[in-house]
C-alpha positions as CSV (number, residue, x, y, z in Angstrom):
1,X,138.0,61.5,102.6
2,X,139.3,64.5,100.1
3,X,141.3,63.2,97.2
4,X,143.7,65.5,95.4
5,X,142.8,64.0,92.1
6,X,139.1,66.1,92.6
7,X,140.2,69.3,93.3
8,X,143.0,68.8,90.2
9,X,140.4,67.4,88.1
10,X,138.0,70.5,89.0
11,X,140.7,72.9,88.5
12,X,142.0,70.8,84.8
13,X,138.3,71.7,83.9
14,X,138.3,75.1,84.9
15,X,141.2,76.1,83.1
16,X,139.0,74.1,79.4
17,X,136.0,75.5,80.3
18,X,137.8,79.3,80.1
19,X,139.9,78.9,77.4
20,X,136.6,77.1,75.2
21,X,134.5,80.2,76.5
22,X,137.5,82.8,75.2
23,X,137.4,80.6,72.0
24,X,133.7,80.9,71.3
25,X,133.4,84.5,72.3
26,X,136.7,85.9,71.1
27,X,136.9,83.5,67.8
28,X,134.1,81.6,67.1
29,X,131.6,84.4,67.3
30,X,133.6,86.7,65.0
31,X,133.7,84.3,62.4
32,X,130.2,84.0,62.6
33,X,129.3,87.5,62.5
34,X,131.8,89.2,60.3
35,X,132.9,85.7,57.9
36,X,130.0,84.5,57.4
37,X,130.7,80.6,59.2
38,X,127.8,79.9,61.4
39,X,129.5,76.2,62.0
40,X,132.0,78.2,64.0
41,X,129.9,78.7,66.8
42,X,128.0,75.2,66.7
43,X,131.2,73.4,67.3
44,X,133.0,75.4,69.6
45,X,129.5,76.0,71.3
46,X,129.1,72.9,71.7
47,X,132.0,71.6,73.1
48,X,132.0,74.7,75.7
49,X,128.2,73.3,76.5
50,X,129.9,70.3,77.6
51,X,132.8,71.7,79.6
52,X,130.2,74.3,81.2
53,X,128.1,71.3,82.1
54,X,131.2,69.4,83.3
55,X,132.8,72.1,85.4
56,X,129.2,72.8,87.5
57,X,128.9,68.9,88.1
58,X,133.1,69.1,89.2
59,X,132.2,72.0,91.6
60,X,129.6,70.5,93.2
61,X,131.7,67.6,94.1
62,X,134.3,69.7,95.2
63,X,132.2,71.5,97.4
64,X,130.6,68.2,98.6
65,X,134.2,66.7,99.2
66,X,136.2,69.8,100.0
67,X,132.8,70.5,102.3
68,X,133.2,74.1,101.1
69,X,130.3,76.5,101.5
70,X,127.9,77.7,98.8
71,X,129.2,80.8,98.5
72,X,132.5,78.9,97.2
73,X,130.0,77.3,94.6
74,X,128.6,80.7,93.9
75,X,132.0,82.4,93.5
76,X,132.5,79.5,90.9
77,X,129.6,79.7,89.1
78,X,130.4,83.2,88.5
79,X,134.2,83.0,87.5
80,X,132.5,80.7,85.0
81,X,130.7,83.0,83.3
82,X,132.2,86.0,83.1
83,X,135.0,86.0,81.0
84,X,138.6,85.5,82.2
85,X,137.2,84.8,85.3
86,X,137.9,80.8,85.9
87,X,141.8,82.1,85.4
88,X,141.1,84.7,87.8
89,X,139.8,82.3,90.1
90,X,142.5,79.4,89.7
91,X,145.1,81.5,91.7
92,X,142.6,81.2,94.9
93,X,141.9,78.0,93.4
94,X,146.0,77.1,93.7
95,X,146.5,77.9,97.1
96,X,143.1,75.9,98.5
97,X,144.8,72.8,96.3
């Protein structure tokens, strides 16, 4: 049985998981390197840990649910780390919602 609240969930996740990865690479990093605040990255490195960990569990139970193939996962897995590439992603994302 699919349930909507998955595939929203996934796609809520997505959408953290890119903007915390913009945040540590475009924010966090900086202010490590050129301020001199290493605490920068620890936090917001962190919390992207957890959202990276989060979104791979969610889009392997999307792709269980969904029944989706693994190059769906792959595709995924990718958009996740490459930057601006979960928002990329979520317009594909949308229309399989």
């Amino acid at each position: 049985m699919k349930s909507t609240k998955t595939f929203s969930l996934f796609r809520k996740i997505a959408f953290a998981e890119g903007m915390s990865f913009l945040i540590l690479l475009l924010i966090a990093m900086p202010l490590k390197y050129y301020a001199g605040f290493p605490l920068a990255v620890t936090i917001v490195g962190g919390l992207h840990g957890v959202l990276f960990i989060a979104f791979i569990i969610m889009a392997w139970e999307t792709k269980r649910e969904y029944r989706k193939n693994f190059t769906w996962l792959m595709k995924a897995f990718l958009a996740s780390i490459i930057p601006f590439g979960t928002f990329y992603m979520d317009r594909e994302w949308r229309k399989e919602g």
